[in-house]
C-alpha positions as CSV (number, residue, x, y, z in Angstrom):
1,X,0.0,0.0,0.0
2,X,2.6,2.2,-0.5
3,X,1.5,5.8,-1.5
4,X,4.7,7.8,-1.8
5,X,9.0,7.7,-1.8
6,X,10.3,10.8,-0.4
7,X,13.0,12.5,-2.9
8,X,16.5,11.4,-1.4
9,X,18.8,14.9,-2.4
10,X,21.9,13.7,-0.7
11,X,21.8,10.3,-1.6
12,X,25.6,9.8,-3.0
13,X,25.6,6.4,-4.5
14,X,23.1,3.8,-5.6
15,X,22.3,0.0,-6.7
16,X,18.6,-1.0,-8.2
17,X,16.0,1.1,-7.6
18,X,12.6,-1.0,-8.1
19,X,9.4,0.5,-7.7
20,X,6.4,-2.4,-8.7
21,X,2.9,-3.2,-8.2
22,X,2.7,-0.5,-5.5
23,X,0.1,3.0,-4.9
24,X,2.7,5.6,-5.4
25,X,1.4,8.9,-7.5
26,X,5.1,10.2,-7.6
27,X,8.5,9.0,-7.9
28,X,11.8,10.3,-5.9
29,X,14.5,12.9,-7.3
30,X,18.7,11.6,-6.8
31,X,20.0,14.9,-7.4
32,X,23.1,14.2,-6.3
33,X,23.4,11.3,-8.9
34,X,24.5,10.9,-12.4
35,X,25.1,6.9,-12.3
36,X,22.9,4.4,-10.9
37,X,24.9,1.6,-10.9
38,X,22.4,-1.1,-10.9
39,X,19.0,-1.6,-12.5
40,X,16.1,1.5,-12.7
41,X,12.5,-0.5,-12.8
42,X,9.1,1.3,-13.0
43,X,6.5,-1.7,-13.5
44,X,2.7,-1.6,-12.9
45,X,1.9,1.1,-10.4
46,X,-1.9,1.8,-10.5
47,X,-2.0,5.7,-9.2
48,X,1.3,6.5,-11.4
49,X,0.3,9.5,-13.8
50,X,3.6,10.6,-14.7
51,X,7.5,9.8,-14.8
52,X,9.7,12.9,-14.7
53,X,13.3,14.4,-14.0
54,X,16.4,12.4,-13.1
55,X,18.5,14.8,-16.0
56,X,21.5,14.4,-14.6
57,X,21.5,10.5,-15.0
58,X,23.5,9.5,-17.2
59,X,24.2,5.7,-17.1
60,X,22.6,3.1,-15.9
61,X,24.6,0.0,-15.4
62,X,21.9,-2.4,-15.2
63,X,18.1,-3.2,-16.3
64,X,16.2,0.0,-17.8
65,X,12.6,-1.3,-17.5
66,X,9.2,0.6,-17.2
67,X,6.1,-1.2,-18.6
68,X,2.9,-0.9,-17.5
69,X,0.6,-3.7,-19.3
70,X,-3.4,-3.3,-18.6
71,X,-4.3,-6.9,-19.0
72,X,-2.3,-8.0,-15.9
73,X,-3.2,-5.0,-13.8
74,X,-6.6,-2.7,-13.1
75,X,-4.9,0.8,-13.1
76,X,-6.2,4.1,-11.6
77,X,-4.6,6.2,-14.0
78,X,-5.9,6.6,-17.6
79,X,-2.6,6.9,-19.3
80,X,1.2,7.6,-17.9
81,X,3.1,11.1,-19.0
82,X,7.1,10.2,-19.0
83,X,9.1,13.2,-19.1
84,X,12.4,12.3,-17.6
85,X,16.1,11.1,-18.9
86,X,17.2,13.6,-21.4
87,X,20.7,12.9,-20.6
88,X,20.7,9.6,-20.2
89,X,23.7,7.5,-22.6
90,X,24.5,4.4,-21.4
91,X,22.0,1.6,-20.3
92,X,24.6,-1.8,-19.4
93,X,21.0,-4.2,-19.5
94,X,18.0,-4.3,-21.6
95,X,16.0,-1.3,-22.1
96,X,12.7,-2.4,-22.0
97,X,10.0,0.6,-22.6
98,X,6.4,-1.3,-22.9
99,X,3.4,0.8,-22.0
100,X,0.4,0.5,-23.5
101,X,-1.5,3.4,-22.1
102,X,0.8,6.1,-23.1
103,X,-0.3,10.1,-22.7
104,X,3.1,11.6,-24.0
105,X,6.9,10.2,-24.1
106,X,9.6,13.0,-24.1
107,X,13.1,11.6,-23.2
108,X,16.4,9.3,-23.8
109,X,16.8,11.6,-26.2
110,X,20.6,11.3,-25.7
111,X,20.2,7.3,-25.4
112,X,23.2,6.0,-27.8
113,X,24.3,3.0,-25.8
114,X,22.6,-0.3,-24.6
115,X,24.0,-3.0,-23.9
116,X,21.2,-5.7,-23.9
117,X,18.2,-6.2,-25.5
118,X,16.2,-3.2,-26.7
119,X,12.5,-2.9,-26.8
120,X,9.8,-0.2,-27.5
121,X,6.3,-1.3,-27.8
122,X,4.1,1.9,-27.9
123,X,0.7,0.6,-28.6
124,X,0.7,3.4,-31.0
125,X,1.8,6.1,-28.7
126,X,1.9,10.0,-30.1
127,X,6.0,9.7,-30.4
128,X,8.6,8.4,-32.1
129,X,10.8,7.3,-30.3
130,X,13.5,6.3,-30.9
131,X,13.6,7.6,-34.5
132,X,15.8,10.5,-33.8
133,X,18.5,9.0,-31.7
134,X,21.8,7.8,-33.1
135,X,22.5,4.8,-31.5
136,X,26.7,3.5,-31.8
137,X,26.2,0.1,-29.7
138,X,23.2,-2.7,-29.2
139,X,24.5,-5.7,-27.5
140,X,21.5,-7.8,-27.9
141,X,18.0,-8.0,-29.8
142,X,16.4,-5.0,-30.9
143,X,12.1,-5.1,-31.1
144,X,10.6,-2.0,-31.7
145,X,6.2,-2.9,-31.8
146,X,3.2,-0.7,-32.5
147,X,5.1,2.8,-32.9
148,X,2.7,4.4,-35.6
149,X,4.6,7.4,-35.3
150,X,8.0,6.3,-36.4
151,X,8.9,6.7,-40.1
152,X,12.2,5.5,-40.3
153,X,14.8,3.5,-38.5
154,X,17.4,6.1,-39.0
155,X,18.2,5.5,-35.9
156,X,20.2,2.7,-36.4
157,X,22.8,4.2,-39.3
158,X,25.7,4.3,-37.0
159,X,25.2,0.8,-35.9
160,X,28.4,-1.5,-36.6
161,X,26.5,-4.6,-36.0
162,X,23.0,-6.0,-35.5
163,X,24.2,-8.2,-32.7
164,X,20.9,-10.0,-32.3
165,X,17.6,-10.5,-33.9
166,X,15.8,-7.7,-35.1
167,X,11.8,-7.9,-34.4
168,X,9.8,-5.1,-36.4
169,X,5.7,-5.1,-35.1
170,X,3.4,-2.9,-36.4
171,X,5.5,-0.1,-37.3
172,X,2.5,0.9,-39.6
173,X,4.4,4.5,-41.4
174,X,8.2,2.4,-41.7
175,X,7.8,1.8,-45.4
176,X,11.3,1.5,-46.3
177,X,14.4,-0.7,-44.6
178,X,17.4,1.5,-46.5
179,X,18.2,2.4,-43.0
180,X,19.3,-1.0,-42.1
181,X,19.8,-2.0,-45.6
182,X,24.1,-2.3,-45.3
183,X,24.0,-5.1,-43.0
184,X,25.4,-8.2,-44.0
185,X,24.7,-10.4,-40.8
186,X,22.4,-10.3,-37.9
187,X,23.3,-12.1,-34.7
188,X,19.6,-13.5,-34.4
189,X,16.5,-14.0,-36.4
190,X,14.6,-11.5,-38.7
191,X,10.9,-11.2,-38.0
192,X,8.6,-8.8,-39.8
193,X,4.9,-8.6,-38.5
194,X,2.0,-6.4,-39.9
195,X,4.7,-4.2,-41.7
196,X,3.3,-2.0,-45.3
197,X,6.7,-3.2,-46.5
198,X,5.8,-3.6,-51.1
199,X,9.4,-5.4,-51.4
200,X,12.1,-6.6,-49.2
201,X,15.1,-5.1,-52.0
202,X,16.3,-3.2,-48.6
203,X,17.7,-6.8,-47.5
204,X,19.7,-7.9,-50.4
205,X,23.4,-7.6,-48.5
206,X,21.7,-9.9,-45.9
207,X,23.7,-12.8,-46.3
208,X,22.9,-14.9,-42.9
209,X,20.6,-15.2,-39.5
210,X,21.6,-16.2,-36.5
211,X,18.1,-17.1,-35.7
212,X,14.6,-17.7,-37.5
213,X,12.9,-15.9,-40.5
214,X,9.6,-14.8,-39.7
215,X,7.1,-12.7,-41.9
216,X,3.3,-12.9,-41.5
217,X,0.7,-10.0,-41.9
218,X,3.1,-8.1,-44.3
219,X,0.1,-8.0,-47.1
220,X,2.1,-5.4,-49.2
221,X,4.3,-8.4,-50.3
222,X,3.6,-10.4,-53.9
223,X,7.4,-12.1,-53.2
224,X,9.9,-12.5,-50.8
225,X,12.3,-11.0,-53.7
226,X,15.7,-9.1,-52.6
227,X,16.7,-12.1,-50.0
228,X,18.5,-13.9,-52.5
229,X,22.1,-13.5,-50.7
230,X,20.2,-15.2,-47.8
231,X,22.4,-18.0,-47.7
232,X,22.5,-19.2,-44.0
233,X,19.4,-19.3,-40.9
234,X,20.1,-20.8,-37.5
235,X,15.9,-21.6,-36.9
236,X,12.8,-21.9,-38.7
237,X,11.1,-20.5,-41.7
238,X,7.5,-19.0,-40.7
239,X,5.5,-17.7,-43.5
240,X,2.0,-16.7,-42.3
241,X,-1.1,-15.1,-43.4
242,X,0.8,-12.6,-46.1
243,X,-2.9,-12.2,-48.1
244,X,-1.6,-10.9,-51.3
245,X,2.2,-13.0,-51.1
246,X,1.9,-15.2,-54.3
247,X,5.6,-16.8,-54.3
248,X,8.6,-17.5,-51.7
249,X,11.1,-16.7,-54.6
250,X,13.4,-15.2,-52.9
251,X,14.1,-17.5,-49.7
252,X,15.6,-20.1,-52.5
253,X,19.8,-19.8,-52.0
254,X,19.2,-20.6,-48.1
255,X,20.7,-23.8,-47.1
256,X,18.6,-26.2,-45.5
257,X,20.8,-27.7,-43.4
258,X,20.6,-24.6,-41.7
259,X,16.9,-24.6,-41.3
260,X,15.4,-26.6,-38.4
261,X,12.8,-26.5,-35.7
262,X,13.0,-24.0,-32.7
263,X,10.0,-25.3,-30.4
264,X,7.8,-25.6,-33.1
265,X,8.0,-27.2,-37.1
266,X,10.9,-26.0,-39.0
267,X,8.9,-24.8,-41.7
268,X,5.3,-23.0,-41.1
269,X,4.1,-21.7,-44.2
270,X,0.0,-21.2,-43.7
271,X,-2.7,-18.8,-44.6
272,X,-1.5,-17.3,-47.3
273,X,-4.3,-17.4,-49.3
274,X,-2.4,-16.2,-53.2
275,X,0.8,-18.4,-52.0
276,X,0.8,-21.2,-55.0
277,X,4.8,-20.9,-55.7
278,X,6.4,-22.9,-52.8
279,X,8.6,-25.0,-54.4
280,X,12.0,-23.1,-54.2
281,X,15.4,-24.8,-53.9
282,X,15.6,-24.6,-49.9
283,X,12.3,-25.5,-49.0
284,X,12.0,-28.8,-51.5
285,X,15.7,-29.7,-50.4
286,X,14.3,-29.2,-46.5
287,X,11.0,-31.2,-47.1
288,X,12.4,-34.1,-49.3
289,X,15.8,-34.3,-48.6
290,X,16.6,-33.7,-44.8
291,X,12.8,-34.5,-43.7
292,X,12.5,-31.3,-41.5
293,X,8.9,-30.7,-39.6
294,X,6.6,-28.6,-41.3
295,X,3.2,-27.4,-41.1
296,X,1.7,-26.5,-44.5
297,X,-2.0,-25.4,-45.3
298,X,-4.8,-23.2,-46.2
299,X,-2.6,-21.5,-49.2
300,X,-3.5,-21.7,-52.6
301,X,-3.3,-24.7,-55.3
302,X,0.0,-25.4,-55.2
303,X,1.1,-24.9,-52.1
304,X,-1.6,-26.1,-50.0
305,X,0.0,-29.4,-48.6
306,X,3.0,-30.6,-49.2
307,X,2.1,-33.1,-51.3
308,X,1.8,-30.3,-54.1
309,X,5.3,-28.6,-54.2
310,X,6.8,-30.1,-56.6
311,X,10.8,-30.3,-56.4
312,X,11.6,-32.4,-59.2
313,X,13.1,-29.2,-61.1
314,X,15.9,-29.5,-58.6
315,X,17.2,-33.0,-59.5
316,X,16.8,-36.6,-60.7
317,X,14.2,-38.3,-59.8
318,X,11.8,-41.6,-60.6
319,X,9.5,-44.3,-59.3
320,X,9.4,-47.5,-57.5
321,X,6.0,-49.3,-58.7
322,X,4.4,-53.2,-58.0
323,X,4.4,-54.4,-61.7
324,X,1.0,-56.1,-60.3
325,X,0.7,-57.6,-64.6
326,X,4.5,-58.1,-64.8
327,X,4.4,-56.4,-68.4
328,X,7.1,-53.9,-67.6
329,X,5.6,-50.5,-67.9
330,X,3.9,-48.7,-64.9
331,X,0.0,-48.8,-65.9
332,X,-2.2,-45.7,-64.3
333,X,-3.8,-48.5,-62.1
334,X,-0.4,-49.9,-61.0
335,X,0.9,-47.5,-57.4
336,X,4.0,-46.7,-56.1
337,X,6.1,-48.9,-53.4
338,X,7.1,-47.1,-50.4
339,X,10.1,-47.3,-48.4
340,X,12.4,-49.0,-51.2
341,X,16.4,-47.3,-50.8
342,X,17.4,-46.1,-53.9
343,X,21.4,-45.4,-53.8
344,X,22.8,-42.4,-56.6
345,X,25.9,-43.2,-57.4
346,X,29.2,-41.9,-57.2
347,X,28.7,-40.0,-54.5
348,X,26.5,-43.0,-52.3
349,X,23.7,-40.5,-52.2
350,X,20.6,-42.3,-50.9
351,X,16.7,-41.6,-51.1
352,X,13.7,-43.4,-49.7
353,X,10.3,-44.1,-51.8
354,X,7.7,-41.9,-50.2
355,X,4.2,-43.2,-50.3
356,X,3.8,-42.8,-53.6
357,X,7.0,-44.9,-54.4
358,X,8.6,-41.4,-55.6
359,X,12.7,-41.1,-54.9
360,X,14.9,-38.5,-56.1
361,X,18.1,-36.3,-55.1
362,X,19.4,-32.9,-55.9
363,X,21.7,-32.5,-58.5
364,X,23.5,-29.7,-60.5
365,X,23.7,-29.6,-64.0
366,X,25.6,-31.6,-65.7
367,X,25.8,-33.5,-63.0
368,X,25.8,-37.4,-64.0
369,X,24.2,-40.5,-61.1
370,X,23.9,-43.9,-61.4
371,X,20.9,-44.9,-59.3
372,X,19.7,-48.5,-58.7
373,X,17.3,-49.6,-55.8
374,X,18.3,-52.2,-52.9
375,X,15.3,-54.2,-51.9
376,X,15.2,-57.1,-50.1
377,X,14.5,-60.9,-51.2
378,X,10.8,-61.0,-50.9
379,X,10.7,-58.7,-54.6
380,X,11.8,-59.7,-57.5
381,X,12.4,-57.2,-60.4
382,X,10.4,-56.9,-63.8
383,X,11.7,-54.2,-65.8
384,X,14.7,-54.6,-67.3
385,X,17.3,-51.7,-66.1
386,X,18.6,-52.8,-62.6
387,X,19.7,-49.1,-62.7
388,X,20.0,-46.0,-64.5
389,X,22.7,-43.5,-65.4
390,X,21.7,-40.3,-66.3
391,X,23.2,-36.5,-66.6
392,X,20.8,-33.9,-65.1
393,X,19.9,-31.1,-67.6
394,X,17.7,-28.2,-66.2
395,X,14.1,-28.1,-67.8
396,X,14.7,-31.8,-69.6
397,X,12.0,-34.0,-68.9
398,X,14.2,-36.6,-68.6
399,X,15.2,-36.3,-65.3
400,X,12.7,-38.1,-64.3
401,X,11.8,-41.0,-66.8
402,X,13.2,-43.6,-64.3
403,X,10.8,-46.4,-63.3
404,X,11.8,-49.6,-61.5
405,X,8.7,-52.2,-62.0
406,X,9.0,-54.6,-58.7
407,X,6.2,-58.2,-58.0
408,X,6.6,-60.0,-54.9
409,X,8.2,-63.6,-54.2
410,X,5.3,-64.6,-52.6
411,X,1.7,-63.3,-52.5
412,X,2.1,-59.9,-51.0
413,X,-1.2,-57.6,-49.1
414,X,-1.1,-54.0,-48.3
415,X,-3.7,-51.6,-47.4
416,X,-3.8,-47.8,-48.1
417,X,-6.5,-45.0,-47.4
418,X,-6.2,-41.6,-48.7
């Protein structure tokens, strides 16, 4: 219950100063101060109109927090005035500024330093902040959400390196990434959310993530087109509900050993209701190949399940079928054999049948395999080639005129419902 701090003016030196979930209507003045040498947090105090002074701080060497979320806590006040921290530099923690009732925000103008993660979630608060600071150092991620006053991320020119992942939310008026557009290499993931971005031609000197690539609700975008030098990710691949995106050209030079799953599938593309154009380089190489998670749906024709992106562009492929008439050709009523190995020769590549008995393997071209199946005793084999050697030639349809006709030993059952 807690109503009030008296102001501490010959206070000389100190640690954290937390104030949360208390009554207070006013905060304390350290006039004496210019350092606090541990954290500053200001979190969820119900009769708290207004932040203001402490201009002669000037580092903090912790945790910079103040949020104030309504959904956790019934507050008194209708909306919090901050006024305070013109001077302020150096923050050696995360700067986390999340309020969602937000009156006016003057202050960290001078902000240039911080050595953790940096967030600002506005909720669409009348500044914009931090658009006109020049930051030199971020040590960790950087999330700026709901800050319909910000028009550029100028703010970030001086930066030497995007340490972490960068998280843009909601930033309804930042049309343009130029700002950030010299960047080669972020330390995290990339997420865009609910962004008016047209084009992504901003990110073509991206070259690798240290984390996941996330873009949903960006419904300006008809491509992912100017991440081509995206050649590296250390997560997943989330494409979701983009209404107007029609292709994922663009994500196609990634490798896929470098996609796989952070708590959830490694690749998410859903609700993307134009998305028919899936199957680029990366993703077929990530669903076939290495067999990554996934979650796949309500796009269009095309890309709608996984079953429709077809890779076979990308290499050699062919079929494993039961020969159920033993006359050597695959009839339309004769169906593929799952599970069969099917080794490419010479560099001992091997691919299983799926359930449609369909193998194949990436290839460059020019690029010339060998491929012949291993199966076991109980099949015998009707067509004549025990394998195939063949040269891989973008665009020829021969890449995948390989069929292997198989009958079983001995009378043979299976059952299959689709």
């Amino acid at each position: 219950m807690l109503s009030s701090i008296p102001d501490m003016p010959r206070l000389e030196y100190l640690g954290d100063f937390i104030v949360e979930y208390s009554h207070v209507n006013d905060l304390p003045e350290f006039p004496l101060l210019n350092t606090i040498h541990g954290s500053f947090i200001i979190e969820e105090n119900i009769n708290l109109p207004i932040i203001r002074g402490y201009e002669n701080i000037e580092r903090v060497h912790g945790d910079l927090i103040i949020k104030y979320e309504p959904l956790e806590i019934i507050r008194r006040v209708e909306s919090l005035t901050f006024d305070a921290f013109h001077q302020l530099k150096y923050v050696g923690g995360q700067f986390d500024f999340r309020v969602r009732d937000l009156d006016t925000l003057d202050g960290f103008t001078a902000l240039d330093t911080v050595v953790g993660d940096f967030s600002v979630d506005g909720n669409n608060g009348y500044h914009n902040f931090p658009q006109d600071n020049q930051f030199k150092y971020i040590g960790g991620n950087i999330y700026l959400e709901d800050l319909s006053m910000m028009e550029n991320l100028d703010c970030f020119n001086d930066l030497e390196n995007i340490n972490g992942g960068m998280s843009l939310t909601d930033c309804a008026n930042v049309m343009s990434l130029s700002s950030i557009s010299h960047f080669t290499e972020y330390g995290g993931g990339l997420e865009l959310k609910e962004m008016n971005l047209s084009g992504l031609s901003d990110l073509a000197n991206l070259k690798k993530l240290g984390g996941s690539l996330s873009i949903s609700y960006c419904n300006l975008l008809t491509n992912l087109a100017g991440l081509e030098g995206l050649d590296s990710i250390d997560g997943r691949i989330y494409i979701f509900s983009n209404l107007n995106l029609e292709s994922l050209e663009g994500i196609q030079n990634i490798d896929p050993q470098t996609i796989h799953a952070v708590g959830k599938s490694a690749i998410q593309i859903e609700d993307n209701p134009r998305l028919m154009t899936c199957n680029v380089e990366s993703i077929c190489e990530a669903l076939r190949v290495l067999r990554r998670s996934y979650q796949i749906g309500n796009n269009a024709v095309g890309c709608d399940h996984i079953s429709q992106i077809e890779c076979k562009d990308f290499g050699l492929s062919g079929t494993v079928y039961f020969d159920s008439n033993q006359n050597k050709l695959k009839d339309t009523n004769e169906v593929g054999i799952p599970g069969i190995p099917v080794r490419f020769q010479p560099d001992d590549l091997l691919s299983i049948t799926n359930a449609q008995g369909e193998f194949f393997v990436f290839a460059d071209s020019g690029d010339v395999l060998t491929m012949t199946p291993e199966y076991s005793l109980a099949w015998q084999q009707t067509t004549d080639s025990v394998s195939y050697t063949s040269t891989f030639e973008e665009g020829s349809s021969g890449n995948e005129d390989h069929f292997f006709g198989f009958y079983p030993v001995a009378d043979w059952y299976d059952l299959s419902l689709g």
